[in-house]
PASEBA-1860 file (N, C-alpha, C; in nm, 3 decimals):
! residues 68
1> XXXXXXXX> 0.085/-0.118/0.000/0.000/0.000/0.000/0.090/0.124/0.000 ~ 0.084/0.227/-0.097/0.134/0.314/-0.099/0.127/0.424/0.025 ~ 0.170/0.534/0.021/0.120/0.631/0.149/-0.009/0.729/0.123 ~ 0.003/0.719/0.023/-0.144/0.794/-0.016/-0.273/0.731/-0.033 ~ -0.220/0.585/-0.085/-0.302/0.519/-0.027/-0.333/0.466/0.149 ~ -0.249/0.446/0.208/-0.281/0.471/0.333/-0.366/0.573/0.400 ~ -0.308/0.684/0.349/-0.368/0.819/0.421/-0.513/0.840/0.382 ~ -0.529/0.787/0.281/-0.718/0.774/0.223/-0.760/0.656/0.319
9> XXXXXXXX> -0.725/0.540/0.320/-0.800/0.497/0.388/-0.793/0.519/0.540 ~ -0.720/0.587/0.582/-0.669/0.601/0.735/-0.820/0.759/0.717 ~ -0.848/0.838/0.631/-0.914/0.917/0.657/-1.057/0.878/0.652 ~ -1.101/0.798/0.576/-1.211/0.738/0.553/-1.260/0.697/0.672 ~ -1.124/0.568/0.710/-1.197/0.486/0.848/-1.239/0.659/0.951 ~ -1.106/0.676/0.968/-1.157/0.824/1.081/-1.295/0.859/1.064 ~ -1.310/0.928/0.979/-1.460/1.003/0.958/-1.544/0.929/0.957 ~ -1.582/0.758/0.964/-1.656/0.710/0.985/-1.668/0.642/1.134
17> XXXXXXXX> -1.596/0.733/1.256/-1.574/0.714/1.390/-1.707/0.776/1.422 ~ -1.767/0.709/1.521/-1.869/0.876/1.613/-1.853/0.861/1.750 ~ -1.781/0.782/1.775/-1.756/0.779/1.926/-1.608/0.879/1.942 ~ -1.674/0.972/2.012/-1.565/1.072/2.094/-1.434/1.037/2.144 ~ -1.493/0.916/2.232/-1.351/0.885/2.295/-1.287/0.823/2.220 ~ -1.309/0.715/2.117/-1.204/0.670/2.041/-1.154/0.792/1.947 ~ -1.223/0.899/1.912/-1.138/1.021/1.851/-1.038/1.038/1.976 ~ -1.066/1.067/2.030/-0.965/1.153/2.110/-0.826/1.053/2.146
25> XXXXXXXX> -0.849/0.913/2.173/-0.760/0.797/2.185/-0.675/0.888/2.068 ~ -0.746/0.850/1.945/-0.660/0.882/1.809/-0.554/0.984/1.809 ~ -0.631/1.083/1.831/-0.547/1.203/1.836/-0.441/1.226/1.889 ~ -0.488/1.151/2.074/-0.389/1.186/2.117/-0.214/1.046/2.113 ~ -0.273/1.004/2.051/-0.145/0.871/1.984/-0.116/0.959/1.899 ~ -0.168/1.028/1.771/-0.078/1.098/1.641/-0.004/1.199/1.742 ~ -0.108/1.308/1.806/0.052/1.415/1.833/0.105/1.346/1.945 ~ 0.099/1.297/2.012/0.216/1.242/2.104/0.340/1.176/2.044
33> XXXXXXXX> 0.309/1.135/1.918/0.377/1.084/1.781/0.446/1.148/1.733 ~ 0.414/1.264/1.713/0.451/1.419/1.652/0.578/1.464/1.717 ~ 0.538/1.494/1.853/0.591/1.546/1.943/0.724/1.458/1.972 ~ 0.761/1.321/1.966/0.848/1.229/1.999/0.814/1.203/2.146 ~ 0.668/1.203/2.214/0.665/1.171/2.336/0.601/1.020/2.371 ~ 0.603/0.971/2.209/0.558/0.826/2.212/0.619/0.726/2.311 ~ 0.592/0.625/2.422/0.668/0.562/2.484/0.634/0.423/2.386 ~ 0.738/0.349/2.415/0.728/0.201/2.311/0.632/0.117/2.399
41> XXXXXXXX> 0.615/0.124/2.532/0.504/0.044/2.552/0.394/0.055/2.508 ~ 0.362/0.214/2.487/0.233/0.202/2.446/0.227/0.153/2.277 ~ 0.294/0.149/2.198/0.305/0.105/2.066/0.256/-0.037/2.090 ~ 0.368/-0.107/2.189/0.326/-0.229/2.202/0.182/-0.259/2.259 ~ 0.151/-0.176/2.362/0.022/-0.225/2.387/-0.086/-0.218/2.278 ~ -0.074/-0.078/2.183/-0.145/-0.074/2.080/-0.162/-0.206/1.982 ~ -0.060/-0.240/1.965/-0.021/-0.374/1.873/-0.093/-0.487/1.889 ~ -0.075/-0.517/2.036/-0.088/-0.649/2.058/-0.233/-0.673/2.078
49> XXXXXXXX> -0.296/-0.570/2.137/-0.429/-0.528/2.144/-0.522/-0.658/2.108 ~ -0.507/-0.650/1.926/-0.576/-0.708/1.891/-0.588/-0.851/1.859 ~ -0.405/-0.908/1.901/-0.418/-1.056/1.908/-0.445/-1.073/2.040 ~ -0.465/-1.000/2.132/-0.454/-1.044/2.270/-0.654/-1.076/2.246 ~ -0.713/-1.007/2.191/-0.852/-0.951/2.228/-0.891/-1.137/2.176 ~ -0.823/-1.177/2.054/-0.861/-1.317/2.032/-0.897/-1.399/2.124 ~ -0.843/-1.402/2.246/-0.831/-1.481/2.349/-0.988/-1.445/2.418 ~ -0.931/-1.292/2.460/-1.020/-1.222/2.583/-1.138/-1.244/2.519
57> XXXXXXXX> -1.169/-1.222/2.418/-1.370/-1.227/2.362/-1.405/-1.383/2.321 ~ -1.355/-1.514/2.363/-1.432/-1.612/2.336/-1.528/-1.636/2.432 ~ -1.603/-1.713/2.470/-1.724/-1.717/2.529/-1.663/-1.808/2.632 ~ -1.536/-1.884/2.631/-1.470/-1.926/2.744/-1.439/-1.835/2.865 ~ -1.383/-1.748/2.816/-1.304/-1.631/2.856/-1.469/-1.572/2.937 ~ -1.549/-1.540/2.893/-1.677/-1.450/2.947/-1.727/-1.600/3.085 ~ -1.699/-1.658/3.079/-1.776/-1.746/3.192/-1.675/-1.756/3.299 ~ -1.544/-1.786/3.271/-1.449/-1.768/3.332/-1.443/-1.630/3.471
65> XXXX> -1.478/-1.560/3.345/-1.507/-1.392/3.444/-1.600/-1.348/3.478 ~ -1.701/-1.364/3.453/-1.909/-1.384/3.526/-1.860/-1.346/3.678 ~ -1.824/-1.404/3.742/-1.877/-1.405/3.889/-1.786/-1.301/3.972 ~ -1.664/-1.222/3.855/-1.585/-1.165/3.954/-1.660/-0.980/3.912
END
């Protein structure tokens, strides 16, 4: 994917956000980005996010955690 192609679809998805707080998540990851005040954990936490979520959302995982 080129960068212009990136940047179209990186604008697309955006504008089709309506939840506030995930704007603001956004934002504040790009200028903290900007700024060089990015820490690498949070990259990593960003990252892993979504193989971790594989685990956390099976219906194992939800019975497991019910009662706490």
């Amino acid at each position: 994917m080129t960068s212009a192609e990136l940047k179209t679809s990186l604008h697309h998805l955006i504008d089709n956000i309506n939840d506030g707080k995930t704007l603001s998540i956004i934002y504040g990851f790009i200028t903290a980005n900007e700024k060089g005040n990015l820490k690498e954990g949070i990259v990593t936490h960003l990252s892993s996010e979504s193989a971790l979520a594989k685990d956390w959302n099976k219906p194992e995982e939800d019975k497991a955690w019910k009662n706490l």
